[in-house]
N, CA, C and O atoms as CSV, one atom per row, in Angstrom:
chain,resi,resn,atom,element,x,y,z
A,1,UNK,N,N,149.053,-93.770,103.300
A,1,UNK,CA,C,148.566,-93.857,101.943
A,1,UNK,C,C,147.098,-93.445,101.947
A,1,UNK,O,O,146.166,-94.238,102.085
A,2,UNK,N,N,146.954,-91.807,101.742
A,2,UNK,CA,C,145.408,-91.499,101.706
A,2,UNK,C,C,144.610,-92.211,100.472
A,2,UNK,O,O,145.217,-92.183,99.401
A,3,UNK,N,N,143.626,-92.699,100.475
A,3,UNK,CA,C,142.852,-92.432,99.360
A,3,UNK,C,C,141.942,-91.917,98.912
A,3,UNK,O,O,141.369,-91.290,99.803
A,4,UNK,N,N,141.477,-91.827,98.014
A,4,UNK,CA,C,140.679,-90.616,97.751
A,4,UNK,C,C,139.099,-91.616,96.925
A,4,UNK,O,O,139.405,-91.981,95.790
A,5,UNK,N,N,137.947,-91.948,97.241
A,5,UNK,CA,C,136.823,-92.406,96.787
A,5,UNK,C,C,136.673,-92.790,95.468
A,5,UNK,O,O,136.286,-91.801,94.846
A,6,UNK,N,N,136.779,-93.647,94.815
A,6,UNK,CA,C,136.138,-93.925,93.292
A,6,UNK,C,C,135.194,-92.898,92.608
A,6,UNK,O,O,134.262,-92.325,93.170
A,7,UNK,N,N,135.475,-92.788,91.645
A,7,UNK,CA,C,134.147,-92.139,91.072
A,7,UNK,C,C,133.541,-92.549,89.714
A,7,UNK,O,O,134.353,-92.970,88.890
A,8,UNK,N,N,132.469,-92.503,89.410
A,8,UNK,CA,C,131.891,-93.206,88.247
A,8,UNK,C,C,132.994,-92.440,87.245
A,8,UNK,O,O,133.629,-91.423,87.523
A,9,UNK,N,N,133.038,-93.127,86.139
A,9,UNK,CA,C,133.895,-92.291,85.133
A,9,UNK,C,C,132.891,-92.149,83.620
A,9,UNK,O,O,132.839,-91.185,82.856
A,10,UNK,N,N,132.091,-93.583,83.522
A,10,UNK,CA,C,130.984,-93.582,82.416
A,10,UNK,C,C,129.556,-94.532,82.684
A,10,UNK,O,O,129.248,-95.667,82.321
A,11,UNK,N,N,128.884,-93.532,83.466
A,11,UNK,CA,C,127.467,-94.391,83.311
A,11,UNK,C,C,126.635,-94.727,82.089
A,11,UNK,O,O,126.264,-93.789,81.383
A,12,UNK,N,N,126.398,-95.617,81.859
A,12,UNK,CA,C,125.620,-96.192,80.567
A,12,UNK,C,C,124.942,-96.693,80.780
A,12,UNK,O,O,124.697,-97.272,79.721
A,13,UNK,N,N,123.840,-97.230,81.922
A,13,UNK,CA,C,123.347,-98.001,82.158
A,13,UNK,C,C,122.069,-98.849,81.174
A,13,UNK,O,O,121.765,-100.018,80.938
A,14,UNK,N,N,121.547,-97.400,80.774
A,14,UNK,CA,C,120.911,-97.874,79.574
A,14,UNK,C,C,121.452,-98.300,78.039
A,14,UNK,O,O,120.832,-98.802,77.102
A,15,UNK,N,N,122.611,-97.968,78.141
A,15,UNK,CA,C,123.359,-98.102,76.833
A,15,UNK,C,C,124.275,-99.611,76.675
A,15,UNK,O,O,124.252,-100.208,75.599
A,16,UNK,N,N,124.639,-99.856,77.218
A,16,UNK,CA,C,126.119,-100.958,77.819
A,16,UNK,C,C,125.617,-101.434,79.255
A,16,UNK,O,O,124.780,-100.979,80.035
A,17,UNK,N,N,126.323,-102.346,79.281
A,17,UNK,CA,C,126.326,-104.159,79.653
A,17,UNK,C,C,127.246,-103.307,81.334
A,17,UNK,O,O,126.997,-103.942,82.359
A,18,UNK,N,N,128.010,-102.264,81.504
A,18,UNK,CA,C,128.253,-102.295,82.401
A,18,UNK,C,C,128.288,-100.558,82.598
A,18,UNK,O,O,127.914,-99.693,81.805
A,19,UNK,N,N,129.022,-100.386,84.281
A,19,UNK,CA,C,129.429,-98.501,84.780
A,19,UNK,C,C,131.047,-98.592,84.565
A,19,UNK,O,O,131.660,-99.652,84.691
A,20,UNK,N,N,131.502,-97.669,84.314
A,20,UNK,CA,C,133.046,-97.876,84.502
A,20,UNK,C,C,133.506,-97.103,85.673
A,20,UNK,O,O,133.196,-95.913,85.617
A,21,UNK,N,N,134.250,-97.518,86.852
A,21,UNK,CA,C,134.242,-97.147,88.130
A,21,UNK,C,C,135.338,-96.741,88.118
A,21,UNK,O,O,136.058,-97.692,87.817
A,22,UNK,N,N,136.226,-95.396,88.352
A,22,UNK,CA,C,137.337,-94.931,88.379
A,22,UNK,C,C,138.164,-94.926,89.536
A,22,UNK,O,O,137.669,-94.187,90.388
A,23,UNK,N,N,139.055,-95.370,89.847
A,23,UNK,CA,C,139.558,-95.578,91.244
A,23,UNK,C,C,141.155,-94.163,90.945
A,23,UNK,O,O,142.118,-94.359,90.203
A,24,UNK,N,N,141.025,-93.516,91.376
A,24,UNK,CA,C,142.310,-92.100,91.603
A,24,UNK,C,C,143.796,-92.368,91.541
A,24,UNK,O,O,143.894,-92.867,92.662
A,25,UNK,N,N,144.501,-92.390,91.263
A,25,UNK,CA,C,145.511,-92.899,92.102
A,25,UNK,C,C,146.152,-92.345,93.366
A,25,UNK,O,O,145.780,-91.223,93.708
A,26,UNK,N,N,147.042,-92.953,94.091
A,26,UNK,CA,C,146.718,-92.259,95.834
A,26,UNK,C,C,148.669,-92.183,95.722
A,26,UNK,O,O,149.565,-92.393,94.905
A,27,UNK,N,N,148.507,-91.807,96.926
A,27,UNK,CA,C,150.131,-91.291,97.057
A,27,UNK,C,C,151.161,-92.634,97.658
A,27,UNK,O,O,150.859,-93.565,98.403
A,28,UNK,N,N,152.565,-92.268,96.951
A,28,UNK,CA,C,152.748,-93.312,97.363
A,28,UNK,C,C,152.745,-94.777,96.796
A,28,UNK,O,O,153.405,-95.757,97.140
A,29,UNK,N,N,151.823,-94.623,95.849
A,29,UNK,CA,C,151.219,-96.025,94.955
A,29,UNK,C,C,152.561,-96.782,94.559
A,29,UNK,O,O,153.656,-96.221,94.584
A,30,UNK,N,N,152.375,-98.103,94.194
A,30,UNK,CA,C,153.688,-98.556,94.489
A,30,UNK,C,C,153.507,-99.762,93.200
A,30,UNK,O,O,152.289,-99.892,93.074
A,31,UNK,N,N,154.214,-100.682,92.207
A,31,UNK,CA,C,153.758,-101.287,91.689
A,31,UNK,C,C,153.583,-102.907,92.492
A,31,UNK,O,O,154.340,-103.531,93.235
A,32,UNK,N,N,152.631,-103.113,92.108
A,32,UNK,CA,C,152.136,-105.257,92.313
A,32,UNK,C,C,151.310,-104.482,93.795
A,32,UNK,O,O,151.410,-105.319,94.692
A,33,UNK,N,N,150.577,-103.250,94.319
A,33,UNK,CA,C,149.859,-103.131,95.383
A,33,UNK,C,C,148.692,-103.701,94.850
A,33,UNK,O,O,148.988,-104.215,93.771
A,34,UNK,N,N,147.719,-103.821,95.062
A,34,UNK,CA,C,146.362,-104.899,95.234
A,34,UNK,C,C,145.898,-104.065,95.404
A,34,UNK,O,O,146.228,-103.341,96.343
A,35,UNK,N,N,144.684,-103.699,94.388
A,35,UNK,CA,C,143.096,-102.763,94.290
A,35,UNK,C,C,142.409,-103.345,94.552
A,35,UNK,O,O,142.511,-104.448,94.014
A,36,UNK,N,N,141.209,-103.188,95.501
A,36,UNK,CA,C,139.882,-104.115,95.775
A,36,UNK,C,C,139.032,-103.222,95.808
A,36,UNK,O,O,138.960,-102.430,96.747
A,37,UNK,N,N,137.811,-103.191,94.223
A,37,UNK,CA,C,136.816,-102.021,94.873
A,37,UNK,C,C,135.366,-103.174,94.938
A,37,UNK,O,O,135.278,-103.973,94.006
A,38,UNK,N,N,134.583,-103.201,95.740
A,38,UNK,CA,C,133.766,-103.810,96.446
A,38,UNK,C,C,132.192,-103.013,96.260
A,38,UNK,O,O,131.826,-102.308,97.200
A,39,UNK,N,N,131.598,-103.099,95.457
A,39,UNK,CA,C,129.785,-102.753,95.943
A,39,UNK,C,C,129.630,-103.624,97.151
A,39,UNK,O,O,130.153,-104.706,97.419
A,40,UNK,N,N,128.352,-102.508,98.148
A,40,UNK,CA,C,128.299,-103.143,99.473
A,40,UNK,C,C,126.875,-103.217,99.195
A,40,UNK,O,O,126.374,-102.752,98.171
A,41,UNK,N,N,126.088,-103.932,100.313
A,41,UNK,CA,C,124.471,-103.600,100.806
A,41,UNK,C,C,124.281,-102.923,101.218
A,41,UNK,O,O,125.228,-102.704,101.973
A,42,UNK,N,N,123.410,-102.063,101.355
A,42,UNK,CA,C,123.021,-101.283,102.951
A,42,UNK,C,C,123.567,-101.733,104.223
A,42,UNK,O,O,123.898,-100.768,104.912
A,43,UNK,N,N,123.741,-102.666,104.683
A,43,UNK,CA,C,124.083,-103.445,105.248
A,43,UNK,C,C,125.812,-103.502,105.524
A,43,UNK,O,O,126.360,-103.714,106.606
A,44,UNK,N,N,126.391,-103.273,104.351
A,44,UNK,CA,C,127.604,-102.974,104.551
A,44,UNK,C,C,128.175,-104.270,104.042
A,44,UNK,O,O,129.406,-104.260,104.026
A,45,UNK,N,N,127.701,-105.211,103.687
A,45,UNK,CA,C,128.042,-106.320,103.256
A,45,UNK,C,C,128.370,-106.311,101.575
A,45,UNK,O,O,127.744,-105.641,100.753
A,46,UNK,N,N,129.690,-107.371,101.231
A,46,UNK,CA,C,130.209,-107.234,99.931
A,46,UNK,C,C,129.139,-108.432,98.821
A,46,UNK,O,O,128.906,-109.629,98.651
A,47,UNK,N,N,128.798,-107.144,98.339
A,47,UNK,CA,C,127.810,-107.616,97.132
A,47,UNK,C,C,127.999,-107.989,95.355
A,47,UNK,O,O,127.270,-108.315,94.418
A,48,UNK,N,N,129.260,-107.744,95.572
A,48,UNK,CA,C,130.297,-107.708,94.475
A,48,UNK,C,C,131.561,-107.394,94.550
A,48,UNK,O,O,131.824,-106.710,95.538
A,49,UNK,N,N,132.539,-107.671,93.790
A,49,UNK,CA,C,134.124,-106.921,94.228
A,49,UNK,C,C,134.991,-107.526,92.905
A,49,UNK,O,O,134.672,-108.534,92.274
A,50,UNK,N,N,135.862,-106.889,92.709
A,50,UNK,CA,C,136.845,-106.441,91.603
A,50,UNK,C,C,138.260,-106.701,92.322
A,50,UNK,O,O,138.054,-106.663,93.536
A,51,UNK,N,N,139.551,-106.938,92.062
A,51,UNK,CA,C,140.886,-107.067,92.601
A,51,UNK,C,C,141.956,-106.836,90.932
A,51,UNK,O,O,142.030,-107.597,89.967
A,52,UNK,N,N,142.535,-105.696,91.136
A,52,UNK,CA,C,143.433,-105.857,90.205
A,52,UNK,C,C,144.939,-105.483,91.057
A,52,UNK,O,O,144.922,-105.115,92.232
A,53,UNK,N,N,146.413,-105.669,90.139
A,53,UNK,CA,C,146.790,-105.327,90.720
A,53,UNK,C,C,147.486,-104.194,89.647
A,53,UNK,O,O,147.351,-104.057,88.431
A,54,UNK,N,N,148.286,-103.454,90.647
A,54,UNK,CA,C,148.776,-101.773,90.166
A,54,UNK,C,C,150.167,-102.154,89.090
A,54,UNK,O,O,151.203,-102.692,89.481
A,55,UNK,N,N,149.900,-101.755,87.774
A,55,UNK,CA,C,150.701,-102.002,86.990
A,55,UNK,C,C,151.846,-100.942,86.163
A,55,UNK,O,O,152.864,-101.089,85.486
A,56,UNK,N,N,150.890,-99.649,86.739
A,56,UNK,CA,C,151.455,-98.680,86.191
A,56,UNK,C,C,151.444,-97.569,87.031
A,56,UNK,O,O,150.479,-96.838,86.813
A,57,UNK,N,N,152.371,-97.104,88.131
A,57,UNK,CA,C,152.343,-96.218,89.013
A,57,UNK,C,C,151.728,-94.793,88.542
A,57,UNK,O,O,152.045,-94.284,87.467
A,58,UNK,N,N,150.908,-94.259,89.362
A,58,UNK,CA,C,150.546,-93.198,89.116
A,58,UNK,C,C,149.364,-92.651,88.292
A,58,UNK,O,O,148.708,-91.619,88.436
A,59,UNK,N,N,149.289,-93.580,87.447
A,59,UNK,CA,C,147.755,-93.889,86.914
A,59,UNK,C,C,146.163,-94.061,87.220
A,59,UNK,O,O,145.691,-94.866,88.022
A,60,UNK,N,N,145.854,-93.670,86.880
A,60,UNK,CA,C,144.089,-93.874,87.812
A,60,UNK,C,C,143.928,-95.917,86.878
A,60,UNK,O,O,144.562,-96.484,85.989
A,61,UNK,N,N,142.763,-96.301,87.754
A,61,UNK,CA,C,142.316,-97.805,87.093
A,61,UNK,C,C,140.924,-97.485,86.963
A,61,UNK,O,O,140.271,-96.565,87.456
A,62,UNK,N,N,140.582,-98.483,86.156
A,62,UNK,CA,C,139.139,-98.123,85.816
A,62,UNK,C,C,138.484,-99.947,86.139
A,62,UNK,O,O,139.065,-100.929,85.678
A,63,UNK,N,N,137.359,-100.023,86.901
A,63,UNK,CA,C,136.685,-100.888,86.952
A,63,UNK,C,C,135.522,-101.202,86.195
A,63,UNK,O,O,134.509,-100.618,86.580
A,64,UNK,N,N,135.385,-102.014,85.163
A,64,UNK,CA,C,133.948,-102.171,84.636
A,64,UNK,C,C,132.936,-103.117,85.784
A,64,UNK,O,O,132.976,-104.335,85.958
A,65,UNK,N,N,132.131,-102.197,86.405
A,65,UNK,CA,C,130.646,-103.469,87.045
A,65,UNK,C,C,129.535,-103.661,86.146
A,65,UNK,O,O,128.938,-102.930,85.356
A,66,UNK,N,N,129.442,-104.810,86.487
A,66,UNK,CA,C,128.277,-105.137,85.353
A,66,UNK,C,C,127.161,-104.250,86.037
A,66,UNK,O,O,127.193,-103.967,87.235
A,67,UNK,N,N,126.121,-103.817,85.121
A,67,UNK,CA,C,125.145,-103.266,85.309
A,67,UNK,C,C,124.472,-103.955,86.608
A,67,UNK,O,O,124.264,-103.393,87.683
A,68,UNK,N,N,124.175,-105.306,86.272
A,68,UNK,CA,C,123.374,-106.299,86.711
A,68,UNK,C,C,123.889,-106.142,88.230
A,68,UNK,O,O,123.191,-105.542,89.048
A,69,UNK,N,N,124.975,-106.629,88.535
A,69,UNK,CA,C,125.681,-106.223,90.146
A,69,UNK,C,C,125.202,-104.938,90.504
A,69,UNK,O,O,124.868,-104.894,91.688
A,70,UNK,N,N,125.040,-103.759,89.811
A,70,UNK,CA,C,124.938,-102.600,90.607
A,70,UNK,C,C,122.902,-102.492,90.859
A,70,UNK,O,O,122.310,-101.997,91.817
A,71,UNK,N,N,122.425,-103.021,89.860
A,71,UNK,CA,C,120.839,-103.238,90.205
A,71,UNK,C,C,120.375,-104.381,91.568
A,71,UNK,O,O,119.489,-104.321,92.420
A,72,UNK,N,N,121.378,-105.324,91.287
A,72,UNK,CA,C,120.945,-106.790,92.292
A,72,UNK,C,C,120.579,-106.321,93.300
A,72,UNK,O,O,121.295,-105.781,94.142
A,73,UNK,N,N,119.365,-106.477,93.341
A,73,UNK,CA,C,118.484,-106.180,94.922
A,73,UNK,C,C,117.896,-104.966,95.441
A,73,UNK,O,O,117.187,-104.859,96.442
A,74,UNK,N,N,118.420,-103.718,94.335
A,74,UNK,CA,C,118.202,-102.320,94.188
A,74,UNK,C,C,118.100,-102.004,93.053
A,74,UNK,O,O,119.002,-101.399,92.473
A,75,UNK,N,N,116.727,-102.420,92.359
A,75,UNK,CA,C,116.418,-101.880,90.916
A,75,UNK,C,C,116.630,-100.523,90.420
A,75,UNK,O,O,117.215,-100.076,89.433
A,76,UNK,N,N,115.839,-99.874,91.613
A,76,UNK,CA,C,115.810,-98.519,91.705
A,76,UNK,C,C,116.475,-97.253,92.128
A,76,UNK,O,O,116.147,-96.130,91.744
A,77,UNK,N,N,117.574,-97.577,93.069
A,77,UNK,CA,C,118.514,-97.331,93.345
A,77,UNK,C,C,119.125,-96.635,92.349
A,77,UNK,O,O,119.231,-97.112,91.220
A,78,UNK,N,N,119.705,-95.122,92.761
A,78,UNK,CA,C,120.580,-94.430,91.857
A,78,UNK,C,C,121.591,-94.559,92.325
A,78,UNK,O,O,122.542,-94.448,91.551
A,79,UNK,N,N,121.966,-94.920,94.145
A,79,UNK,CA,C,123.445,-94.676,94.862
A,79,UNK,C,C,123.230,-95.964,95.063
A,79,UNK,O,O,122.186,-96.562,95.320
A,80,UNK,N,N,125.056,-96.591,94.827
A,80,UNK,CA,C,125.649,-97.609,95.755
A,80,UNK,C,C,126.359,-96.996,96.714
A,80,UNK,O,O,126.566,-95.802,96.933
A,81,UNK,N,N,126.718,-98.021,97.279
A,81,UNK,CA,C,128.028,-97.850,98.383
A,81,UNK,C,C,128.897,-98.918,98.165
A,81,UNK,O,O,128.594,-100.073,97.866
A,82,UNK,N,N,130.722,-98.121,98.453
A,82,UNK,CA,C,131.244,-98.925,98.077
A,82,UNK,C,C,132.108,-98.877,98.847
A,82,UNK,O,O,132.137,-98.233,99.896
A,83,UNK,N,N,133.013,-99.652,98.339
A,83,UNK,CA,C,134.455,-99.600,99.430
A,83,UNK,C,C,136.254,-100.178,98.527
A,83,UNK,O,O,136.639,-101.177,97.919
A,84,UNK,N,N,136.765,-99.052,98.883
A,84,UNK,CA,C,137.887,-99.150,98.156
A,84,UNK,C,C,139.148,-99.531,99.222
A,84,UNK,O,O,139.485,-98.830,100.175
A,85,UNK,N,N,139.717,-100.729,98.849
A,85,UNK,CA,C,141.058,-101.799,99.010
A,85,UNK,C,C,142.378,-101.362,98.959
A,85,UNK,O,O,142.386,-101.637,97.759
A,86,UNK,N,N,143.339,-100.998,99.120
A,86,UNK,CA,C,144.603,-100.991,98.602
A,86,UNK,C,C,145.849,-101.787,99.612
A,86,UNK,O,O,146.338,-101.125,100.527
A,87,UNK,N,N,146.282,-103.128,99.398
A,87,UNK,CA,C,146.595,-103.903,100.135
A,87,UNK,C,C,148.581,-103.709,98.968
A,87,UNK,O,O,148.837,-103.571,97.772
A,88,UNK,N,N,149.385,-103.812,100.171
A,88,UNK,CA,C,150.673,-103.544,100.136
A,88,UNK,C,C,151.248,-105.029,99.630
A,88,UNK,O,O,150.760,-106.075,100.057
A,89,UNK,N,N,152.664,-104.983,98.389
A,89,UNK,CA,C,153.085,-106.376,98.745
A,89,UNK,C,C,153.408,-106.651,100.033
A,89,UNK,O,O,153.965,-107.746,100.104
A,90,UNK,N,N,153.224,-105.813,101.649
A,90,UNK,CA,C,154.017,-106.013,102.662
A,90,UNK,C,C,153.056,-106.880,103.437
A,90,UNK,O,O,153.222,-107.707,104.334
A,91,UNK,N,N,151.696,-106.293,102.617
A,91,UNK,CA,C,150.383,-106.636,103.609
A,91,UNK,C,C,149.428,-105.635,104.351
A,91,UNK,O,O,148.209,-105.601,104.518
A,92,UNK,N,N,150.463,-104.842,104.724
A,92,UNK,CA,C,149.214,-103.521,105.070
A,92,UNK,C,C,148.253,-102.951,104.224
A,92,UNK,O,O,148.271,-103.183,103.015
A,93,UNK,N,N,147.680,-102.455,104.582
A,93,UNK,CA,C,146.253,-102.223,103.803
A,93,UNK,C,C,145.419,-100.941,104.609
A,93,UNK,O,O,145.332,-100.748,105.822
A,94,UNK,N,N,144.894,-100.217,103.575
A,94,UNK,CA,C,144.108,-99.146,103.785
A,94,UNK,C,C,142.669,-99.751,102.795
A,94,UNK,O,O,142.496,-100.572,101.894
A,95,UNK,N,N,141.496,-98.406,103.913
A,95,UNK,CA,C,140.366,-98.693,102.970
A,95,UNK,C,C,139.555,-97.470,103.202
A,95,UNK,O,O,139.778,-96.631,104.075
A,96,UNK,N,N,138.538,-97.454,102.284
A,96,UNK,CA,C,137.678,-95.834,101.954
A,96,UNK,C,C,136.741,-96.238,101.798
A,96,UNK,O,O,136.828,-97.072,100.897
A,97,UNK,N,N,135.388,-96.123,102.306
A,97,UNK,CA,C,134.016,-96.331,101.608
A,97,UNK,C,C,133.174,-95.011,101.469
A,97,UNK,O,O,133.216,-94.057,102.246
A,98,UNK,N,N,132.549,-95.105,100.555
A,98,UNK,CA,C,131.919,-93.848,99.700
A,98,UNK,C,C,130.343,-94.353,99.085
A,98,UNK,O,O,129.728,-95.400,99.285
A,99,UNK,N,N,130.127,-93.616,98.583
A,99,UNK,CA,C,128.524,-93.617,98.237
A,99,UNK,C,C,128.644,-92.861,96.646
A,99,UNK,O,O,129.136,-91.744,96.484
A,100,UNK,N,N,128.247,-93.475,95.853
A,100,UNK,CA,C,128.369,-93.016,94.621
A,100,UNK,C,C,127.184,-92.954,93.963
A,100,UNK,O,O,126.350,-93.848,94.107
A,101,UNK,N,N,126.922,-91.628,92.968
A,101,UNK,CA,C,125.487,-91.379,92.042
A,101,UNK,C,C,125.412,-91.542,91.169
A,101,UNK,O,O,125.655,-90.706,90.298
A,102,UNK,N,N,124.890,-93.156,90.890
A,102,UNK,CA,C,124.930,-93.282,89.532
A,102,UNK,C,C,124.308,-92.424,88.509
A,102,UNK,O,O,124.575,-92.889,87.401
A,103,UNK,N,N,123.579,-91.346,88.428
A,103,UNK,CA,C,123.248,-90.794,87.805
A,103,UNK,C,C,123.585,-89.063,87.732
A,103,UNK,O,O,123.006,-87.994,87.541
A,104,UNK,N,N,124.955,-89.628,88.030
A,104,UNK,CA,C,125.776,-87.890,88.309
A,104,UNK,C,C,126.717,-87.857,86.773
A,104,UNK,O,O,127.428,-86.889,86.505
């Protein structure tokens, strides 16, 4: 089950309360699989995180982060890093981490 990186879908930062984070859909996708997309630190550590589960095969999902999570500790910061989840009803699990511009 490749996946393929999130990508911002609507930055607003100055406009709205949050980014809307687009997660692809990947091959294979299956329904009740488990999305986890995660802002990290530099550090690599989870600084926030999201869990939905897959309701509609084949579909992309969209994550709203609050603004506030994507500034915490990096005012200035245009890139996070993140890391994308996809956990099986079986249990297996894949993951992707990426670096995203918020101002792309």
């Amino acid at each position: 089950m490749p996946l393929s990186p999130p990508v911002i879908k609507k930055s607003a930062r100055g406009f709205s309360d949050s980014t809307q984070i687009e997660v692809p859909s990947y091959l294979n996708v299956s329904k009740d699989d488990v999305v986890k997309l995660e802002r990290l630190t530099p550090e690599g550590e989870t600084a926030w995180e999201s869990t939905k589960k897959v309701e509609d095969e084949g579909l992309s999902m969209t994550f709203d982060v609050p603004n506030d999570q994507l500034e915490k500790n990096f005012p200035s910061s245009t890139r996070i890093k993140t890391r994308l989840t996809v956990t099986r009803p079986s249990g297996n699990s894949t993951s992707v981490e990426s670096t995203l511009n918020l101002e792309a």
